[in-house]
C-alpha positions as CSV (number, residue, x, y, z in Angstrom):
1,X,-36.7,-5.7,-75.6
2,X,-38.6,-3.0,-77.3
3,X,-42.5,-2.8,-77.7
4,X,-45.0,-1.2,-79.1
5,X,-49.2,-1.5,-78.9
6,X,-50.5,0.1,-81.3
7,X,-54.3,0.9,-82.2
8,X,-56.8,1.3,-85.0
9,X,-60.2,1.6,-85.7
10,X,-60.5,-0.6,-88.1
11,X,-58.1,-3.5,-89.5
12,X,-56.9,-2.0,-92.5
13,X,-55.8,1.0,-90.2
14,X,-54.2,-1.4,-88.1
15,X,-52.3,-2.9,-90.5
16,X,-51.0,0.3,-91.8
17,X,-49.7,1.6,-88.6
18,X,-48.0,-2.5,-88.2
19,X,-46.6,-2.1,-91.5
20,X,-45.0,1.4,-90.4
21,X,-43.4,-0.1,-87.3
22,X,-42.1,-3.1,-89.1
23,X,-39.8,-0.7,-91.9
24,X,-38.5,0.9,-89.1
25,X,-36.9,-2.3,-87.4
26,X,-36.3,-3.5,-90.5
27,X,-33.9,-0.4,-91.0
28,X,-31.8,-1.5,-87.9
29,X,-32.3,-5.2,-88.4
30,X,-28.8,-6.0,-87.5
31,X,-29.5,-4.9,-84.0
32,X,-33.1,-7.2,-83.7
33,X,-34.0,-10.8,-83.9
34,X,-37.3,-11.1,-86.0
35,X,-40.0,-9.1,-84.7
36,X,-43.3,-10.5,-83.0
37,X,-46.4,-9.7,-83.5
38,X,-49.4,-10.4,-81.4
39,X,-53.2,-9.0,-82.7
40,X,-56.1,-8.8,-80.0
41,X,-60.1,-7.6,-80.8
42,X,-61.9,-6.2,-78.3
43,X,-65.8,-5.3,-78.5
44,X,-66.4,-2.5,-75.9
45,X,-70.0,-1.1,-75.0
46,X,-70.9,2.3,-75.5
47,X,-72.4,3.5,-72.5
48,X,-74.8,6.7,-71.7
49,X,-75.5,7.0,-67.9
50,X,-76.3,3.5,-67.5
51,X,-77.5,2.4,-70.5
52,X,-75.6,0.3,-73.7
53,X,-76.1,2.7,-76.2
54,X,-73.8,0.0,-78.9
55,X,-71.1,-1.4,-79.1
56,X,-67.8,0.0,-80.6
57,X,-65.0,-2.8,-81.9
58,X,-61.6,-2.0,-81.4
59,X,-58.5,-3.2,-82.4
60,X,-54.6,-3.4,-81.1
61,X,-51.5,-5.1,-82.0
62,X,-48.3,-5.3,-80.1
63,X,-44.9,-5.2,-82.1
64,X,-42.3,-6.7,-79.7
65,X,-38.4,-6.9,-80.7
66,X,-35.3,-8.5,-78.8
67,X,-32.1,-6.6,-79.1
68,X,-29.2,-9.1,-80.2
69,X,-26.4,-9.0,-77.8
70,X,-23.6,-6.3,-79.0
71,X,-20.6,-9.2,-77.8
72,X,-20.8,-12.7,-78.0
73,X,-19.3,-14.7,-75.6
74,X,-16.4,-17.0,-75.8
């Protein structure tokens, strides 16, 4: 199995970089069953000393493929 979390800082970069990662295995599709593709949102506080200084929203994907078997079995 192949995967691959990527990160942005905003959707639309996100989306890009999912885009990208889905030509590729599309290239060797013969080799993958359909890709999978999992989106997560996290809100993480900005700290200074101890202090919330804001908030900062970031946002990952992860791109998982399964190899097809090379031989099939009898």
């Amino acid at each position: 199995m192949e995967v691959w979390i990527l990160r942005g800082t905003d959707p639309e970069t996100l989306e890009e970089k999912i885009n990208k990662q889905l030509e590729e295995v599309e290239k060797v599709k013969s080799l993958f069953h359909t890709p999978t593709v999992q989106y997560q949102t996290a809100v993480v506080p900005q700290m200074r000393g101890d202090k919330v200084t804001g908030y900062k929203v970031e946002y990952s994907a992860m791109v998982a493929v399964e190899a097809k078997p090379l031989f099939q079995e009898a």
